[in-house]
C-alpha positions in Angstrom: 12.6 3.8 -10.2 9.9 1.4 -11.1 6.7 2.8 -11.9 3.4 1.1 -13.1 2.8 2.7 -17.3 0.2 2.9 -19.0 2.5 2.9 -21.7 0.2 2.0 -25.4 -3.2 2.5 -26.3 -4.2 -1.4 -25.3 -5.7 -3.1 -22.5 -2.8 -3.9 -19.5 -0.6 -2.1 -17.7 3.4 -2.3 -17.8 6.4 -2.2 -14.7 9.0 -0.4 -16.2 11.9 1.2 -15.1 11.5 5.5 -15.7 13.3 8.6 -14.5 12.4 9.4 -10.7 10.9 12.9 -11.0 12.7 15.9 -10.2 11.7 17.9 -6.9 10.3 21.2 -7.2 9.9 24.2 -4.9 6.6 23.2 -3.3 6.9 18.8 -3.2 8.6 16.4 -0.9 10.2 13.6 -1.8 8.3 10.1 -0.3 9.9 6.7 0.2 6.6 4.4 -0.4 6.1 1.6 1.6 2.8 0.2 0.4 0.7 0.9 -2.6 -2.8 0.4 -3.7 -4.7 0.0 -6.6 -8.1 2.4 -7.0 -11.3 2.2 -9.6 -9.7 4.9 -11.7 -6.3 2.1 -12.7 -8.5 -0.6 -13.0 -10.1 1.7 -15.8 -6.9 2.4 -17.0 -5.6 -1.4 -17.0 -9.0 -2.1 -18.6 -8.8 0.5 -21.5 -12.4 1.0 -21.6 -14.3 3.5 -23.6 -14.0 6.0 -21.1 -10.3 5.6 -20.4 -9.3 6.1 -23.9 -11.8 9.4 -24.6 -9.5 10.9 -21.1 -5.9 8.7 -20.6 -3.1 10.6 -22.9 -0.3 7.8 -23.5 2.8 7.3 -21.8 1.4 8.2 -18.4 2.6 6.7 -15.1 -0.6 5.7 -13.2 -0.3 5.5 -9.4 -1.5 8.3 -6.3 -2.8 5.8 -3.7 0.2 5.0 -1.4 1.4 5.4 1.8 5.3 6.0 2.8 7.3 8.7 4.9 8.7 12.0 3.9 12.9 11.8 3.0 
């Protein structure tokens, strides 16, 4: 799947393919329709001071979306 990555300690953001994650005992899986951008990525994408002190490296940013249960 495509994922935004915060993927090196440096200002941006990369689309990259990664694994789609495995479903556990307590999640559903979601086909997302539309996705948003919130204060704490545009942190992220900026690399700022306080990013860097709490952001380990790789992570895949990304929890605002909506999208229906499969």
């Amino acid at each position: 799947m495509r994922a935004l990555v915060k993927a090196k300690s440096d200002r941006g953001l990369w689309l990259e393919n990664v694994p789609e994650p495995e479903i556990g005992i307590n999640d559903v899986k979601i086909r997302v329709h539309l996705t948003g951008i919130c204060g704490t990525d545009l942190h992220i994408y900026q690399w700022d001071d306080w990013a860097k002190s709490t952001i380990p490296v790789p992570l895949v940013i990304g929890q605002e979306f909506v999208g229906e249960v499969v």
